[in-house]
Backbone bond lengths (Angstrom), bond angles and torsions (degrees), N, CA, C in turn:
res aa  C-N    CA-C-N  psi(-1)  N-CA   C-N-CA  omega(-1)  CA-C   N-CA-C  phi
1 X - - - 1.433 - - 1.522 108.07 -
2 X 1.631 124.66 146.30 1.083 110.73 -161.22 1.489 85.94 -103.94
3 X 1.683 97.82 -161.34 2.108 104.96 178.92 1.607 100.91 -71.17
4 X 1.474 117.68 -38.28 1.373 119.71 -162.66 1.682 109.33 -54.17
5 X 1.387 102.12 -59.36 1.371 122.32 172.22 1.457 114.00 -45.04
6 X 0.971 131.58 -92.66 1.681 140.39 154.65 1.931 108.67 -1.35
7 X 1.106 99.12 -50.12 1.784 121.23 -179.23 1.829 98.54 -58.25
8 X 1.355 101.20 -45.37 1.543 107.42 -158.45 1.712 100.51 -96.71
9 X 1.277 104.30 -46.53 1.809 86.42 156.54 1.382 143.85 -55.51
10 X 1.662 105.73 -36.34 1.411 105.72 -179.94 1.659 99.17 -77.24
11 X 1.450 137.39 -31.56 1.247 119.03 -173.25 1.715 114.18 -81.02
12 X 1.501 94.77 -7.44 1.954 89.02 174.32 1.649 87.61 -79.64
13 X 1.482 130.33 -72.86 1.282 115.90 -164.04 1.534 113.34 -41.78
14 X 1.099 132.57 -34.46 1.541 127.86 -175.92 1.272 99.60 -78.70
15 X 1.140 143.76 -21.93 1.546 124.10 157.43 1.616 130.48 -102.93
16 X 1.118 96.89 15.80 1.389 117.09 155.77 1.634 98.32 -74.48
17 X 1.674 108.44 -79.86 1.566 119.76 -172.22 1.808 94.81 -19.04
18 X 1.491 111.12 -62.89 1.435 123.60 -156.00 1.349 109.13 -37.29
19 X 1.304 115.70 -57.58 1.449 124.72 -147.17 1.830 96.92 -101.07
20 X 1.536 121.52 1.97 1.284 128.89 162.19 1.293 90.18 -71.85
21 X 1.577 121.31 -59.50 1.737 111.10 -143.44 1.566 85.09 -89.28
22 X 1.295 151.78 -53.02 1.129 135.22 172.23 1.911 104.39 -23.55
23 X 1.148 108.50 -47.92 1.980 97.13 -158.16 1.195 94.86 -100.81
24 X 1.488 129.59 20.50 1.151 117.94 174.37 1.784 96.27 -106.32
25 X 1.183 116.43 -42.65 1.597 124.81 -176.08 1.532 107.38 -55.69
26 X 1.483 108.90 -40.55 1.435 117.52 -173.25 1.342 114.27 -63.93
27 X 1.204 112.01 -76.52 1.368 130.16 152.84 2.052 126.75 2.61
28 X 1.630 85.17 -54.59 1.813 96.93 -170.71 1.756 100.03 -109.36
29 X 1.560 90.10 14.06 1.971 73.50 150.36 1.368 118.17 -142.34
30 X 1.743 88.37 154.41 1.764 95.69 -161.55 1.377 103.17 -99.12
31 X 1.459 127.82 68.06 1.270 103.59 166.21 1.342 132.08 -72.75
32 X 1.356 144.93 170.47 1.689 134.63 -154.76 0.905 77.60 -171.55
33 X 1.645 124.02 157.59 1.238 147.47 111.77 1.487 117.72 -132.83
34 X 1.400 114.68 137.43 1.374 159.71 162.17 1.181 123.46 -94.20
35 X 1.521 109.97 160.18 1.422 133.47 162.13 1.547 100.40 -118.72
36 X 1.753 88.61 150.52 1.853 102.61 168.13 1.402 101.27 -150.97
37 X 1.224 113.74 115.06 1.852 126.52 160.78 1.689 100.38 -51.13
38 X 1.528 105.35 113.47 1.432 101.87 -165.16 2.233 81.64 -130.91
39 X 1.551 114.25 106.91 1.391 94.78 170.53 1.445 139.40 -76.79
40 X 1.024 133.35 134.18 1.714 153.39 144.70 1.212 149.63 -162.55
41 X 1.330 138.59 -163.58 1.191 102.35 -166.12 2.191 120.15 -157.08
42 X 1.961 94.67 22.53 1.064 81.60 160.12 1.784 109.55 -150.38
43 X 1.452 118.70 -146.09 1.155 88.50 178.61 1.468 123.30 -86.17
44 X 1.541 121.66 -12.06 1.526 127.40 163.54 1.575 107.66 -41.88
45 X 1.455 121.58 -29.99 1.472 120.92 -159.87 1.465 81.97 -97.47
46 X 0.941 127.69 -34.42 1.477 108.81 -167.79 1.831 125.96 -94.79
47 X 1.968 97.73 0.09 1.114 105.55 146.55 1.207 124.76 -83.75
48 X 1.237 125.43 -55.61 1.709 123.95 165.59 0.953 120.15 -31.63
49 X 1.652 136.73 -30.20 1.178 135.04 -135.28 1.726 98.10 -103.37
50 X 1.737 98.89 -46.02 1.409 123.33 -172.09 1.397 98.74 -84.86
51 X 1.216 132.95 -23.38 1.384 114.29 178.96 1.431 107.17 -86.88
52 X 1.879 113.00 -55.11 1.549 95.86 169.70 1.908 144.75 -10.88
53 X 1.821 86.20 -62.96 1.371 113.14 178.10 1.663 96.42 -49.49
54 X 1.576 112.09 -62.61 1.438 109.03 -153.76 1.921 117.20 -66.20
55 X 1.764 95.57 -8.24 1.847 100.91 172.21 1.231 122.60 -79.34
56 X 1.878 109.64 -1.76 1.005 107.57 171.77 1.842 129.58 -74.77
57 X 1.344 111.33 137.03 1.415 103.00 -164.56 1.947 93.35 -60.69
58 X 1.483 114.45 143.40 1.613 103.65 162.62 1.661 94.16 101.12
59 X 1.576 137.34 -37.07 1.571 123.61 171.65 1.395 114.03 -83.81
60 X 1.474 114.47 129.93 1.572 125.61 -168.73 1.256 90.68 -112.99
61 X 1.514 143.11 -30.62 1.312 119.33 173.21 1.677 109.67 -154.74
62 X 1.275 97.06 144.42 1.854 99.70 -162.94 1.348 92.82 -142.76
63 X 1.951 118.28 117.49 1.205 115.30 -176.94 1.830 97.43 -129.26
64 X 1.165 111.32 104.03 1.666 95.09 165.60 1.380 139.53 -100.40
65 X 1.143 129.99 120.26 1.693 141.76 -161.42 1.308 91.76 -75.75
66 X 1.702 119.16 116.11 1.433 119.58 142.32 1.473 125.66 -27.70
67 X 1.143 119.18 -61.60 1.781 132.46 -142.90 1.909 77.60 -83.74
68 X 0.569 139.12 -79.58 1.479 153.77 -167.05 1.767 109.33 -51.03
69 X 1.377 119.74 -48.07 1.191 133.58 -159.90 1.654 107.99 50.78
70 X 1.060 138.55 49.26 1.433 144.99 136.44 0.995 129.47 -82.31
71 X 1.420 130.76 115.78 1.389 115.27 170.72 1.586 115.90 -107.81
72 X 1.502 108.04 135.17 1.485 108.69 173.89 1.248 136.49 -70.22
73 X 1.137 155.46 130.72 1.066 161.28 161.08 1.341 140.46 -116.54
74 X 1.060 110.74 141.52 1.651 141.89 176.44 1.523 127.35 -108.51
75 X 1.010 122.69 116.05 1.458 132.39 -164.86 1.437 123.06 -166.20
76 X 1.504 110.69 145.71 1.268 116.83 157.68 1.368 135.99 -88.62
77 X 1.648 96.34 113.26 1.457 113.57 -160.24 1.913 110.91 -49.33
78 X 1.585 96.04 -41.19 1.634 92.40 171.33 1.884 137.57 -57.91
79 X 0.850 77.64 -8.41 1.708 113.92 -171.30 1.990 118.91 -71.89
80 X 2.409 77.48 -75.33 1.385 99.57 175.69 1.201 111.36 -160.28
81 X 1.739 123.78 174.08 1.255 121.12 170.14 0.883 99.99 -123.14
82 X 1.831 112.63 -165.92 1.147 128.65 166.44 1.410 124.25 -58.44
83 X 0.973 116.53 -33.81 1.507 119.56 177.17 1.390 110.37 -55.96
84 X 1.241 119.32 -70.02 1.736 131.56 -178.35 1.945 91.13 -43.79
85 X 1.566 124.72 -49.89 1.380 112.72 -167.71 1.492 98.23 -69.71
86 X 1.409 118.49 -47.22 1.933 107.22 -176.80 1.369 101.81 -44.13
87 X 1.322 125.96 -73.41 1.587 146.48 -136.27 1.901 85.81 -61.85
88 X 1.552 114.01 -29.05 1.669 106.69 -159.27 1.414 103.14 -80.98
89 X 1.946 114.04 -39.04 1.159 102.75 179.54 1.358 117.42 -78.98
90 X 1.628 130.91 -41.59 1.367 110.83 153.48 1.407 139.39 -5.79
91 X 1.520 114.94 -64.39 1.385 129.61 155.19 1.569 122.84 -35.64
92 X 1.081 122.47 -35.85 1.347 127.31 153.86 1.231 131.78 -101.46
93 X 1.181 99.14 49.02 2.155 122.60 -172.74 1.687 106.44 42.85
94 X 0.667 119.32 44.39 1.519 126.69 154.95 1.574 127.34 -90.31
95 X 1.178 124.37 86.88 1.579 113.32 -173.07 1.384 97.02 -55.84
96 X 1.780 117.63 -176.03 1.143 119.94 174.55 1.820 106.66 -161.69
97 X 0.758 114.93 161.89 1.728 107.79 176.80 1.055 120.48 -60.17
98 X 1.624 117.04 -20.29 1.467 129.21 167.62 1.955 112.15 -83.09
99 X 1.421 99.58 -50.88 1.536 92.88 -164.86 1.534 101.74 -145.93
100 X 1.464 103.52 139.72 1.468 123.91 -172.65 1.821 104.79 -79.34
101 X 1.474 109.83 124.80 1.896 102.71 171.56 1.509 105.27 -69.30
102 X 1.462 93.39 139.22 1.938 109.59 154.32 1.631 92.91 -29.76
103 X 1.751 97.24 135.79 1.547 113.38 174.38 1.752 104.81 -59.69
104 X 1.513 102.84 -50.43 1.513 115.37 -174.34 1.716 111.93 -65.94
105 X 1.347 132.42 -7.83 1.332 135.36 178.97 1.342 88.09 -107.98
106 X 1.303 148.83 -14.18 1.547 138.00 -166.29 1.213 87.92 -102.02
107 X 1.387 141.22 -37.82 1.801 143.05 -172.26 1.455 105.49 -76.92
108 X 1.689 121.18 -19.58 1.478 111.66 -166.72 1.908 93.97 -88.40
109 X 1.314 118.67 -7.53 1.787 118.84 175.88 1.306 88.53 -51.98
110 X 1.600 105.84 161.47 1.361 141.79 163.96 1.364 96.32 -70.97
111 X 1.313 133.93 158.73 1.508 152.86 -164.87 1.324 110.93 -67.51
112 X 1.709 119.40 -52.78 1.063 136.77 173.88 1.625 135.67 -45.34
113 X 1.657 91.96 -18.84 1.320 111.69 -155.78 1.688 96.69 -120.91
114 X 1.972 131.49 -19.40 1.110 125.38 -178.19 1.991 107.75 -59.10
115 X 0.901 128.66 94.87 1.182 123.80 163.83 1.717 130.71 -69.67
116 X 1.354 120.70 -16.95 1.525 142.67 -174.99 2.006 77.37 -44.21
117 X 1.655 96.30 148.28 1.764 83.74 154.55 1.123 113.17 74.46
118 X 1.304 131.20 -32.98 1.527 123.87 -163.04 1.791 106.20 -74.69
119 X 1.073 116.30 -41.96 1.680 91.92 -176.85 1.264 105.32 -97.48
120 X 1.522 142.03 45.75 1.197 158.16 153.59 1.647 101.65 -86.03
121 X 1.645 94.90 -73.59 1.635 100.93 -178.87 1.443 122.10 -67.84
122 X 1.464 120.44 6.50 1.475 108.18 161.99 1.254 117.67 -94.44
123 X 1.666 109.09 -32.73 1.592 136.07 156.96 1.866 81.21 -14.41
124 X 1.447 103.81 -110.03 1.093 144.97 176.71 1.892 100.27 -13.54
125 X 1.273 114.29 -44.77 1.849 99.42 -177.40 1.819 102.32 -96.42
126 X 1.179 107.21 -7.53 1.496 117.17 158.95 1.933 108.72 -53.85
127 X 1.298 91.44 -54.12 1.755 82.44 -166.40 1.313 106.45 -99.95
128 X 1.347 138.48 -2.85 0.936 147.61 -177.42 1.612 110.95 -68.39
C-alpha cells in the first residue's frame, strides 16, 4: 500500500468515526420545548412559578408571561416532562392546564398572588 492510499483510508475512517459521534450525540439528547397555561397573577407568582420550573432536574429555561399566563419552556425530555413540571407548580398553589393546587396550599399564597375568582370579581366591579 502506498502513502496516498493509507492517507485516503485513514481519512474515510475518520469521517466515518465523525458522523457516528455526530449521530450518536444527536440522537441521546432530548431537547423539548413547550408551553403550559400555568395561573397567577403577579410578580411573586411569576417568581415562584419560574423558579419552581427551573429546580426541576432536566429544565434549562422557564419564562412565564403575566398578560398571557404561559410559561415557556425548555427541557430535557430524558430527564422530565410536562407532567412532573405541572404536578411541581401545583405543589406550590399554582393551578395549571394540567393540574389543579391543593385548596389548602393555594390559601397558604400571600393575598396578592390568590388568583381563584379573580375574573369573576372584576366581572362583578365592572357592572357594579
Amino acid at each position: 500500500m502506498d502513502k496516498g492510499e493509507t492517507m485516503k483510508k485513514l481519512f474515510l475512517i475518520l469521517a466515518i468515526a465523525c458522523v457516528i459521534a455526530a449521530g450518536c450525540t444527536t440522537a441521546n439528547t432530548g431537547a423539548a420545548t413547550a408551553t403550559l397555561k400555568v395561573e397567577g397573577l403577579c410578580d411573586m407568582c411569576k417568581t415562584r412559578i419560574e423558579k419552581t420550573a427551573k429546580e426541576i432536574d432536566g429544565v434549562t429555561k422557564a419564562e412565564w408571561d403575566r398578560d398571557t399566563k404561559i410559561l415557556a419552556l425548555e427541557f430535557d425530555s430524558t430527564k422530565t416532562g410536562l407532567d412532573a413540571i405541572s404536578k411541581a407548580l401545583a405543589e406550590v398553589g399554582h393551578d395549571t392546564e394540567r393540574d389543579k393546587a391543593d385548596d389548602l396550599v393555594y390559601e397558604e399564597l400571600p393575598a396578592c398572588c390568590k388568583y381563584r375568582g379573580q375574573s369573576e370579581n372584576m366581572e362583578h366591579m365592572e357592572h357594579s
